[in-house]
Residue, then its C-alpha position, 0 to 999 in steps of 0.5 A: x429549506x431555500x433561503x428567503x428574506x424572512x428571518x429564520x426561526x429560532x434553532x430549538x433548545x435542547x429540551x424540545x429536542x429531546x422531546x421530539x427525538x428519542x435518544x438525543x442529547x443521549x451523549x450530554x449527560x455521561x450518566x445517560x450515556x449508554x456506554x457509561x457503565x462499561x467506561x467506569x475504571x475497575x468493574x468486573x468485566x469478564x475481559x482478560x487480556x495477557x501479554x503474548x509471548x514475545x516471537x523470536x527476532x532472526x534477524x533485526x526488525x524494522x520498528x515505527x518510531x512512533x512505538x515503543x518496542x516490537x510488536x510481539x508478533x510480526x511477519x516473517x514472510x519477506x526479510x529485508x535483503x539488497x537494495x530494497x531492504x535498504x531502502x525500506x530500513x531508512x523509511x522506518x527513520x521517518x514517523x508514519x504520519x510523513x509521506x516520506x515514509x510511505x513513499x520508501x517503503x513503496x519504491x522499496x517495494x518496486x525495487x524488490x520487484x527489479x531485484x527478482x526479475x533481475x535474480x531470475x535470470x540466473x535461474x532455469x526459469x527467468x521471468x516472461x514478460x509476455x505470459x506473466x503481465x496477461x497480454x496474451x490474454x487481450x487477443x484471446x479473449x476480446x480485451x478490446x472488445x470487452x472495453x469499446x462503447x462501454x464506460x469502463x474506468x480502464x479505458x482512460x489510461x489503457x493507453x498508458x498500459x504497454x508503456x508501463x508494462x513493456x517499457x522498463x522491459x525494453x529498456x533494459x533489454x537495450x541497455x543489454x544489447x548496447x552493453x554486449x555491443x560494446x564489450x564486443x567492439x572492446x574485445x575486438x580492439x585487443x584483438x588487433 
């Protein structure tokens, strides 16, 4: 309704606007709710419920401190190790509801990812940068293609992409060459 300089009419009352719309007002009176019944404490539902048996603990869980005690069930799929478990352990000092705690738990979870590609190494099969981020995929398939004269919402930070991917690898893999080189030079000191 545009705005104009004549009083607006008066809002309706309650009565006339339950007899103009069917079921309002349905929450103002808790005898007329609808879900009135079912909120009445001790009335035979049919609904039971029993408090689960307690999982094992192999070793000790991180808990909110909003809760008071261990959920029955959690996951075991991932324990806490190293550094990220750390991290992840001190989040849970902080209530959900701060940013901090999230926070943590993410750069917990970036962590681990540095500290398996790190463990990889020393395994027969190290991780593969190239294969595993699909950039091969890019060339094979028409990646750039695919984005050109569309409104896709990639193609805003598809710039950022190689940077992010190939950037923290290339730093360690200098961090790695100046490391060698200087243990060289050290060695060949001795030598003399």
């Amino acid at each position: 309704m545009p705005y104009t300089a004549e009083r607006p009419r008066p809002r309706p009352t309650p009565e006339e606007l339950r007899a103009k719309i069917p079921g309002w007002g349905v929450d103002l009176d808790p005898k007329d709710r609808p879900a009135f019944p079912r909120e009445q404490r001790g009335i035979p539902t049919g609904a039971h419920w029993d408090f689960p048996e307690r999982q094992e603990e192999k070793w000790p869980r991180e808990r909110s401190i909003e809760h008071k005690f261990l959920t029955p069930v959690f996951g075991t799929s991932t324990p806490p190790k190293g550094v990220s478990g750390a991290i992840r352990k001190y989040a849970y000092k902080y209530s959900e509801g701060r940013a901090a705690h999230w926070l943590l738990l993410i750069a917990g979870d970036r962590v681990d990812a540095w500290e398996s590609h790190l463990r990889s190494f020393g395994t027969l099969h190290p991780d593969n940068p190239i294969t595993e981020t699909g950039v091969l995929s890019e060339f094979k398939n028409h990646g750039w293609a695919s984005r050109r004269g569309r409104k896709r919402a990639d193609t805003k930070h598809q710039w950022m992409d190689p940077i992010i991917v190939a950037g923290p690898w290339l730093l360690v893999g200098t961090g790695v060459v100046l490391v060698l080189k200087g243990l060289t030079k050290a060695a060949g000191k001795t030598r003399r």
